[in-house]
C-alpha positions as CSV (number, residue, x, y, z in Angstrom):
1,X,-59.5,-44.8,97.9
2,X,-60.7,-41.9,96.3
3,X,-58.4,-39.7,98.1
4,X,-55.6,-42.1,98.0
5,X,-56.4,-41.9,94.0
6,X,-56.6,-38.1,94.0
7,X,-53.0,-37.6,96.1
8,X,-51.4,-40.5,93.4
9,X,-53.2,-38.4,90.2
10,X,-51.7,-35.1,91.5
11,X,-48.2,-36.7,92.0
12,X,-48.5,-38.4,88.6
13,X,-49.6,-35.0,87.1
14,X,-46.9,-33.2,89.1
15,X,-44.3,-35.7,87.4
16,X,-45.3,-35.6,84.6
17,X,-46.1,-32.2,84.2
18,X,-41.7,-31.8,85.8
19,X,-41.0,-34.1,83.3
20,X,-42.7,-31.6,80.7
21,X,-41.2,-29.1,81.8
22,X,-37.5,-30.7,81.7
23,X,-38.1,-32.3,78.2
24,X,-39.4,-28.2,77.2
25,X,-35.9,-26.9,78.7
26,X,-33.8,-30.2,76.9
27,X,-35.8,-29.4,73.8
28,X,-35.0,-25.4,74.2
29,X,-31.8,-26.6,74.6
30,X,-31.6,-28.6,71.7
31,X,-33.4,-26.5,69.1
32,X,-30.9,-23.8,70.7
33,X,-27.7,-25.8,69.9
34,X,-29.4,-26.9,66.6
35,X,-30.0,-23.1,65.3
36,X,-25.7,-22.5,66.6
37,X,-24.5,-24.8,64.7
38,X,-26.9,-24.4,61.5
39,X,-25.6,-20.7,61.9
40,X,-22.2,-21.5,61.8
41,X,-22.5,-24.2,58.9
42,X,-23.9,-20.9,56.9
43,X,-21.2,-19.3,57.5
44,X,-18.8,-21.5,56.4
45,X,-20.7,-22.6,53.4
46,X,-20.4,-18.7,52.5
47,X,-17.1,-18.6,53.5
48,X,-16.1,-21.8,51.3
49,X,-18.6,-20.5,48.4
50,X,-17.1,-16.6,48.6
51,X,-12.9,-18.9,48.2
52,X,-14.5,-21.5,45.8
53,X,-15.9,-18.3,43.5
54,X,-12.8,-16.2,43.9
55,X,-10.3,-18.6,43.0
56,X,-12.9,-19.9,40.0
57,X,-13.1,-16.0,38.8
58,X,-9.2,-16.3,39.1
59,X,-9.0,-19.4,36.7
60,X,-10.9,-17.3,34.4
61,X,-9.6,-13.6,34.7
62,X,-5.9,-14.4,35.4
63,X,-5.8,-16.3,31.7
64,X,-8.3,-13.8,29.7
65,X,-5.9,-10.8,31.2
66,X,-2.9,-12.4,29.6
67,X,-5.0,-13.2,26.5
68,X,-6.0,-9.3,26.7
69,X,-2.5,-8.6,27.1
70,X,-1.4,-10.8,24.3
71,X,-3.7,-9.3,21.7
72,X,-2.8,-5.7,22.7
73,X,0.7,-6.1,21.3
74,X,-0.4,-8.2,18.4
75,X,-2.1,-5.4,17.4
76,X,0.9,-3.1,17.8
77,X,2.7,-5.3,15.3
78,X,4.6,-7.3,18.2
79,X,3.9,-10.9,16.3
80,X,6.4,-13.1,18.4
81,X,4.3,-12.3,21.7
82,X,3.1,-16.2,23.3
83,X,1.0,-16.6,27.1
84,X,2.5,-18.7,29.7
85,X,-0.4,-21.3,29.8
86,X,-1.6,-24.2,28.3
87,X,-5.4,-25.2,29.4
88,X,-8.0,-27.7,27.5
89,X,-10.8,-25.4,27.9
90,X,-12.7,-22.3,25.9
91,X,-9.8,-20.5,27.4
92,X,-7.1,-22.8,26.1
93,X,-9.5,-23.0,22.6
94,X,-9.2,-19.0,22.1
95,X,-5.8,-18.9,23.1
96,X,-4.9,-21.7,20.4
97,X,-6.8,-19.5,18.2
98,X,-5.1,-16.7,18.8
99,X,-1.7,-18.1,18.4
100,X,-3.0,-19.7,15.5
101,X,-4.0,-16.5,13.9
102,X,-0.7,-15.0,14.4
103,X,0.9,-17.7,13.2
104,X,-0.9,-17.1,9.8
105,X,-0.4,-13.7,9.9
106,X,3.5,-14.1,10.1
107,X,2.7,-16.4,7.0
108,X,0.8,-13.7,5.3
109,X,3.1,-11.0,5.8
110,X,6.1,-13.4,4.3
111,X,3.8,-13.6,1.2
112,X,3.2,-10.3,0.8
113,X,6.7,-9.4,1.4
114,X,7.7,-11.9,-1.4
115,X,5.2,-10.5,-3.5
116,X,6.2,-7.0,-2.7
117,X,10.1,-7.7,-3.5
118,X,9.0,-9.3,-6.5
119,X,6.7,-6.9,-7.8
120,X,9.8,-4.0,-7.1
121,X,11.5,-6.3,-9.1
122,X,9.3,-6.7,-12.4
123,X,8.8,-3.1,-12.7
124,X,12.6,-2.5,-12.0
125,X,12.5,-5.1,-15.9
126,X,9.1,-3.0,-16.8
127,X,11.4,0.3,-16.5
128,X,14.3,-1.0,-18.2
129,X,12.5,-2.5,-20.9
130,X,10.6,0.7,-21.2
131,X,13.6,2.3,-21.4
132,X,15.1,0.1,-23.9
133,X,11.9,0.7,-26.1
134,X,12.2,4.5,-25.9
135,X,15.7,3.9,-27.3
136,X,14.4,1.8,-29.9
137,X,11.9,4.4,-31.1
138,X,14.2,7.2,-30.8
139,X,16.8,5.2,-33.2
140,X,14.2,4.3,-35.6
141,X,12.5,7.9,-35.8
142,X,16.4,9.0,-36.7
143,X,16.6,6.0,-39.2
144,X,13.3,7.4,-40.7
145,X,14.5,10.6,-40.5
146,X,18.0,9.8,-42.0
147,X,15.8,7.5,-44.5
148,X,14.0,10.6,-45.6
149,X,16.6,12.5,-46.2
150,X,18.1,10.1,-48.3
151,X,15.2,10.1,-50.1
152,X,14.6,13.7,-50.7
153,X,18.4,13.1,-52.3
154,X,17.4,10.6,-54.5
155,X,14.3,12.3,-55.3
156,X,16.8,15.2,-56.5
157,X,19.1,13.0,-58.1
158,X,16.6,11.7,-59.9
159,X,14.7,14.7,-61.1
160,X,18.6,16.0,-61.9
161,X,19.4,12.5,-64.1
162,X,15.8,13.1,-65.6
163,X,16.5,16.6,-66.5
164,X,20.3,15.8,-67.8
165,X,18.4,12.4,-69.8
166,X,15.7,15.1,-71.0
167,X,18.3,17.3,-72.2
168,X,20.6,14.9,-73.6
169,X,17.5,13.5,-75.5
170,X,16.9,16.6,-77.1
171,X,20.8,16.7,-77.9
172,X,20.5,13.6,-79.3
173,X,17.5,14.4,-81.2
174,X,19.1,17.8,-82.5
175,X,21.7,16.0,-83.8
176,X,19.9,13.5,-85.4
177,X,18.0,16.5,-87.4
C-alpha cells in the first residue's frame, strides 16, 4: 500500500505540479495580453487627449486671434470692423464688450463732432460780435472826438460872445456916463 500510495502521490504531484505549470504559461499569457492591450488603451487615450486639447486650444485661439485682430484696427481708427462669431462664453462676453465699446465710441466721437461744429460755430458769432464791438468803439471814440471838437468850438464861441458881451457892457456903460 505504501508503494502503491507513493506511485499515486508522485502522479498526483506530477499533475498537479503540469497543471502548475500550464496555469503559469495561461497566466503569462494573460498578464501578457493584459499589459498589450493596457498599452494600446494608453495610447489612444493620449491620442484622443493630444485631438480633444488641440481642437479645445482651437475653440479658444481661433476666436481670441480674431478678437486680437479686431482690436488692432480699432485702434487704427477702423470703427466699423465686427468678428464672424457669436459664442455664450468669456469669449463671446469680451467680444460683446468689445463691440460694445466701439459702439460707444462711434457715439462719442458724434458728440464731440457736434460739439466741435458747434463750438466753430459760436466763435464764428464770438468774432463777429467782436468785430461789431470794435466798430462800435471806433464810432464812438470818433463821436467823442467829433464831440470834443465841438466843444472846443463852443468853448471859443463862448469865450468870443463873452468878450463881445464884456465889451458891449463897457459900451453900454460909456455911454451911460
Amino acid at each position: 500500500v505504501t508503494a502503491e500510495f507513493a506511485a499515486k502521490l508522485k502522479e498526483f504531484v506530477a499533475a498537479k505540479s503540469d497543471m502548475a505549470k500550464q496555469a503559469s504559461v495561461d497566466s503569462t499569457s494573460e498578464y501578457n495580453h493584459t499589459v498589450v492591450y493596457i498599452l494600446i488603451f494608453i495610447c489612444f487615450a493620449v491620442v484622443a487627449g493630444l485631438a480633444l486639447g488641440y481642437s479645445i486650444a482651437r475653440l479658444i485661439t481661433v476666436p481670441l486671434g480674431q478678437i486680437v485682430d479686431t482690436a488692432k484696427k480699432i485702434s487704427e481708427g477702423q470703427l466699423d470692423v465686427r468678428t464672424s462669431f457669436q459664442r455664450r462664453d468669456e469669449i463671446g462676453v469680451l467680444n460683446d464688450s468689445l463691440q460694445t465699446m466701439v459702439a460707444s465710441l462711434k457715439v462719442k466721437i458724434e458728440e464731440a463732432t457736434y460739439l466741435s461744429e458747434n463750438a466753430k460755430k459760436e466763435e464764428a458769432v464770438a468774432r463777429q460780435a467782436m468785430g461789431e464791438a470794435e466798430n462800435a468803439r471806433k464810432a464812438a471814440q470818433e463821436k467823442t472826438e467829433a464831440m470834443g471838437t465841438v466843444a472846443r468850438s463852443l468853448r471859443e464861441v463862448a469865450e468870443t460872445v463873452s468878450s463881445v458881451t464884456r465889451g458891449l457892457s463897457s459900451l453900454v456903460e460909456q455911454s451911460r456916463a
